[in-house]
N, C-alpha and C positions, 0 to 999 in steps of 0.2 A: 368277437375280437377283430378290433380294424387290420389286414395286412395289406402288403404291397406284394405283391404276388402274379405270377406269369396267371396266363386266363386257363392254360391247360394244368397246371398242377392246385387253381383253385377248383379245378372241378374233380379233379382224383382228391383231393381232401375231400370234398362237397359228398363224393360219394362212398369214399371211406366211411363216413358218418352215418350213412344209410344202412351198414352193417352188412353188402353184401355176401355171400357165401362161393359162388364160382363165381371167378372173373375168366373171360377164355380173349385170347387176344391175339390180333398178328396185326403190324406194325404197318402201317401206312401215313406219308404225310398229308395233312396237317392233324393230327392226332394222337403222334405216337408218346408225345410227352404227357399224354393221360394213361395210358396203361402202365408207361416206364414207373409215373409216381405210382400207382399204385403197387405195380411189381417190386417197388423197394419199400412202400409200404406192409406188404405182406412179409417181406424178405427179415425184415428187422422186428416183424413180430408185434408191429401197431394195429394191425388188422389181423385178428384172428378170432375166432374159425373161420378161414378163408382159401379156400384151393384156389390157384395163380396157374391156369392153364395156358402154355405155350401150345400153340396149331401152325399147322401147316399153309394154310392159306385163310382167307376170310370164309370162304364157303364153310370150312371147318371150322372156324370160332361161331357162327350161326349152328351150326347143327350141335354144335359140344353147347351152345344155349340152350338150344332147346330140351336137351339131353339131362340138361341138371333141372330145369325149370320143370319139367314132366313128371323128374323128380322130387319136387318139392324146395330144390333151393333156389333163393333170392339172385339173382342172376344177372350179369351185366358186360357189359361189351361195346367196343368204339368202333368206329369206320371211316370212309372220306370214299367221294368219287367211283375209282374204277372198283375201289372193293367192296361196295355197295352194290355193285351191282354183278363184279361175281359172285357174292352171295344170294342174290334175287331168288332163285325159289326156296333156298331156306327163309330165305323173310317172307314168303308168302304162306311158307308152311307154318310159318310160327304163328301169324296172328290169324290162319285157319284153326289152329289147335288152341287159339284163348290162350298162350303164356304169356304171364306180363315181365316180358322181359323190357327191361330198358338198356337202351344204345344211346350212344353220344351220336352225331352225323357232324364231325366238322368240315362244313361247305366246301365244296371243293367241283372246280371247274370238269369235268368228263371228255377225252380224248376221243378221236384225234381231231389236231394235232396235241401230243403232250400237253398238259398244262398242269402245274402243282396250284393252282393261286383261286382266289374266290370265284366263287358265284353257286347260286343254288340250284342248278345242273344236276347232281345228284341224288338229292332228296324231290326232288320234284319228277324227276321219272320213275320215283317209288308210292306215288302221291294214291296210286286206288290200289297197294298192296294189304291196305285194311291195318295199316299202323297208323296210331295219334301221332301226329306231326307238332311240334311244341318249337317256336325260333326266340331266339333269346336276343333281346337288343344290344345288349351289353354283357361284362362278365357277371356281374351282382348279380344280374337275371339269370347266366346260364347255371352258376350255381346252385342258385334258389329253384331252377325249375328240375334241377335234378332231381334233390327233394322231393319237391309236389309229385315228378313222375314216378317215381317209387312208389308213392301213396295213390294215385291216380289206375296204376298199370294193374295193383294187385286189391284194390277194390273193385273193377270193371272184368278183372281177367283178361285183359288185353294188351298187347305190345305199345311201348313208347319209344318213339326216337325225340330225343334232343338237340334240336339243331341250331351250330352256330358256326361262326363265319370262320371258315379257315385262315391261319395268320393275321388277319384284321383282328380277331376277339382269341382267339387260343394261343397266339405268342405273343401279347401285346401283356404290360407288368399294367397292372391299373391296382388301384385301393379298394378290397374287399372286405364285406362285414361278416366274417367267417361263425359259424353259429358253434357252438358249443354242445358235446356230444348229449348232452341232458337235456339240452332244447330239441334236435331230433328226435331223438327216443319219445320225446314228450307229443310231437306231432306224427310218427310215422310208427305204428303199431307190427311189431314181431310178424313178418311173414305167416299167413296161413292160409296153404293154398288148397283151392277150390278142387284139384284134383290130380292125384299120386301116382304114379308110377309105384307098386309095393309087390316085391316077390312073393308076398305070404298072402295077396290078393290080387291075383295076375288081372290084369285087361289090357287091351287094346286099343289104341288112340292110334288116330290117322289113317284108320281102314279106309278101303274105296267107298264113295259114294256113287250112287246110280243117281238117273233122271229123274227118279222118285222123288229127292228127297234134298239134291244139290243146289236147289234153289232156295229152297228153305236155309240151309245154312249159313248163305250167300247172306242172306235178309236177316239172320239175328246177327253175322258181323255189323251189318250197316245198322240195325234196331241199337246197339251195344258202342255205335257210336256216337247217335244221338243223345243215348245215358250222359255220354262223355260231356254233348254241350249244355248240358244242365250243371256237370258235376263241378267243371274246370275254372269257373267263374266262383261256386265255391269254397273250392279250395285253396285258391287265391285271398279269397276273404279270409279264412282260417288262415294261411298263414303268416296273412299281414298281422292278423289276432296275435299273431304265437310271438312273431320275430319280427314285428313294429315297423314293415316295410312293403309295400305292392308290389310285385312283380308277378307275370302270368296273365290270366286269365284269358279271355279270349280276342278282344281286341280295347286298345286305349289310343283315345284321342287326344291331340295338342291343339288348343285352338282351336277346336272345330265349331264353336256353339252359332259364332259368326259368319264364319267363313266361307267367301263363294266358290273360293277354288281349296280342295282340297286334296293330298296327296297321299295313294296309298303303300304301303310298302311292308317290306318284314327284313325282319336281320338290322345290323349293323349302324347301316347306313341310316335308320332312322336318326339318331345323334347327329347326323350333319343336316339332314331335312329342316331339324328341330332350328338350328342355328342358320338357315337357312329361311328360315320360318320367321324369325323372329328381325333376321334387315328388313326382310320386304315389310312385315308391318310397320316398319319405323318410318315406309317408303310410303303408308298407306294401304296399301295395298293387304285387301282381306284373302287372307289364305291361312290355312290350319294344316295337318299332318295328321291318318289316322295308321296307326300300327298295329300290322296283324300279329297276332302273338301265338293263334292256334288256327293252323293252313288245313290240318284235318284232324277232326272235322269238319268242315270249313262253314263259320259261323253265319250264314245267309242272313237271318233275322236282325243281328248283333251290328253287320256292315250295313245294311238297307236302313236301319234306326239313326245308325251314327252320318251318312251319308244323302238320307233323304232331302234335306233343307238347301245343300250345296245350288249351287247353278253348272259347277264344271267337276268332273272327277278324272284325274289322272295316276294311273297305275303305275307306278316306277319297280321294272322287273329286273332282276339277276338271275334272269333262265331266260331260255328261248327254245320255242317250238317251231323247230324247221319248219316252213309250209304252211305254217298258221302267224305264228307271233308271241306273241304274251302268251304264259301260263296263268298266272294269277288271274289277268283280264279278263277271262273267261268267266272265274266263278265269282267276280265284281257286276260282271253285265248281267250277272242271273239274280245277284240280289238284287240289282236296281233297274230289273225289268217294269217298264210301263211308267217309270219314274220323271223320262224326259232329259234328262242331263247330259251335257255334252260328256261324248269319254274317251280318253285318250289314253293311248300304251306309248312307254319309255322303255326301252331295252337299253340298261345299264351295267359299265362294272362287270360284264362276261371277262372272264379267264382271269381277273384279276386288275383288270381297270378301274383308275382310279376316279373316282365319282367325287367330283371337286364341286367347291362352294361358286367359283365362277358358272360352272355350268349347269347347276340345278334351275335358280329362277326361269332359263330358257323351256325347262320341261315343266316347273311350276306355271309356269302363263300359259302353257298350252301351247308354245310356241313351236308345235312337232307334228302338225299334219303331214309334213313330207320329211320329220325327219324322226323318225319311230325310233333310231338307235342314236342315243346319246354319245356326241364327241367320236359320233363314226370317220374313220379317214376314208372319204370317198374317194380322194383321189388315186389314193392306189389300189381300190379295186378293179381297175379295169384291166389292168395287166396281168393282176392273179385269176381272173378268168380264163379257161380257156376258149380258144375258138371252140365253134364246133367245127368239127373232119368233114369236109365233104371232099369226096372224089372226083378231078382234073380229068377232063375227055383225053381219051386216049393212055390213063394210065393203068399201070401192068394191072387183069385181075387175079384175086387169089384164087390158089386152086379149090373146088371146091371137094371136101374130104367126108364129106357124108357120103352112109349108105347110101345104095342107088334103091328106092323100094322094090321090097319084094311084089 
């Protein structure tokens, strides 16, 4: 059924339909208007059997996940930003423990200073906690990858996050093709999980591991993710099968069969690439777009395939790695090792910047040797840096307050 609909209460519909059992929640923006829908979903009795777990922080809605998941319920929970990452070692612990729990991650820039507004900052410093990373380019996508991740998380036994762009895709009303509770059922099978928490069969999950044996477990996360990049491509195919529409899989290109210069990216922003994509060829000018759709496991083969024919590859990021640069860049140059292709990183769009149609062709031609961050205001960087301190001859020194050695 077509609605017009906010991007955050199409995905608390999306995942009302998946039938879960705990929702555990605390409220952060850009997200909160997904757990709200579902809290008045469960409240009015559209969702049921469904426990609506209020916590105290996000650390606690991760560990009350893991808690019902261990126990055998369908299990779900949303984030952003900084509460991502005070939950960090319950998300490590989860997908050490094999729960497929699934989380929303709407993108959200990481402090300081403050910032409420996009960029993929948050999910990219969670990138080797050993959860599938899934980004949604639009809300039709985010919807639909809810779905698959349910089906995805509790066929593998592994944690999913879902991510999508803060206030660009989660408060934005766009026209969604809402599936119908008989169509999920039809694709996403009854919960049955791989292993129970049962008082009348006591065990123990998450004991310590020793040096024996911690490497090993290290290696079937990472074996159990590679499952993933056979599975998720398709699944994708099933359920265009099911619900007559693509969305997912692991990465899709626009124009790329020609294309000398091509552009890579995840989230949002691919939609303006696309339209971005399509003057310059009016211009001439050969260039395509290819969209990453699944960052982890991060498809090496999938990008080096789609990317090999290019002459120029450039990375357009909404993260940055102090002291380095690109995040994504990184696992680009490792597909297209030995390849030969010029490659170029764009650092876009951090804390909420707006990524405009005037200023992509300049990162699409490559035109960013010296300028790696797109629509940077250099000029008022030099005054927010500080001096360094150095100390004027003849000025007071401080006493010095350390012990004298024994």
């Amino acid at each position: 059924m077509l609605k017009q609909i906010e991007g955050s209460h199409a995905v608390a519909e999306a995942v009302a339909l998946c039938r879960p059992e705990v929702i555990c929640a605390y409220p952060i923006s850009p997200q909160t208007h997904i757990v709200e829908g579902l809290g008045e979903l469960v409240k009015d009795g559209s969702l049921t059997p469904c426990e609506f777990i209020n916590v105290e922080s996000e650390f606690a809605a991760m560990s009350v996940a893991i808690g019902s998941s261990a126990a055998g319920a369908r299990t779900y929970t949303a984030t952003a930003s900084q509460g991502l990452l005070f939950m960090a070692e319950a998300v490590y612990n989860a997908s050490g423990l094999g729960l497929p729990i699934v989380m929303t991650v709407a993108n959200r820039a990481i402090g300081a200073p403050i910032n409420i507004w996009n960029d993929h900052s948050d999910s990219m410093s969670q990138r080797d906690c050993g959860w599938i990373q899934l980004f949604a380019a639009h809300n039709q996508e985010a919807l639909d990858l809810h779905i698959q991740a349910f089906k995805l998380a509790e066929e593998l036994s592994m944690p999913v996050m879902v991510c999508m762009d803060g206030f660009i895709l989660t408060h934005a009303y766009e026209r969604v093709d809402m599936p119908t509770q008989a169509q999920v059922d039809a694709f996403l099978p009854p919960y049955e999980p791989r292993q129970v928490l049962d008082v009348a069969d006591p065990v123990s999950i998450g004991a310590m591991v020793g040096p024996e044996a911690f490497m090993e477990v290290r290696y079937l996360a990472h074996a159990k993710q590679l499952m993933a990049l056979e599975r998720i491509p398709q699944l994708a195919a099933e359920f265009a099968e099911t619900f007559g529409r693509t969305t997912g899989g692991l990465v899709r290109g626009y124009k790329i069969d020609d294309a000398e210069t091509i552009v890579v990216a995840l989230g949002s922003v691919l939609g303006t690439l696309k339209d971005t994509v399509d003057e310059m060829r009016d211009e001439g000018i050969k260039i395509g777009v290819l969209g990453i759709h699944c960052f982890r496991p991060f498809p090496l083969a999938a990008v080096r395939e789609a990317l090999q024919h290019a002459k120029r590859v450039v990375v357009l990021e909404k993260s940055f790695s102090v002291g380095l640069g690109g995040v994504v860049s990184n696992d680009v140059r490792l597909a297209l090792h030995r390849l030969g292709q010029q490659g170029y990183t764009v650092v876009a769009g951090l804390g909420g910047r707006a990524i405009t149609k005037a200023s992509l062709p300049h990162a699409a031609r490559g035109d960013c040797r010296h300028a790696r961050a797109l629509d940077l205001h250099g000029s008022g960087l030099a005054h927010r840096q500080p001096p360094a301190r150095t100390r004027s001859a003849g000025a007071p020194q401080r006493p010095d307050r350390r012990e004298p050695a024994a």
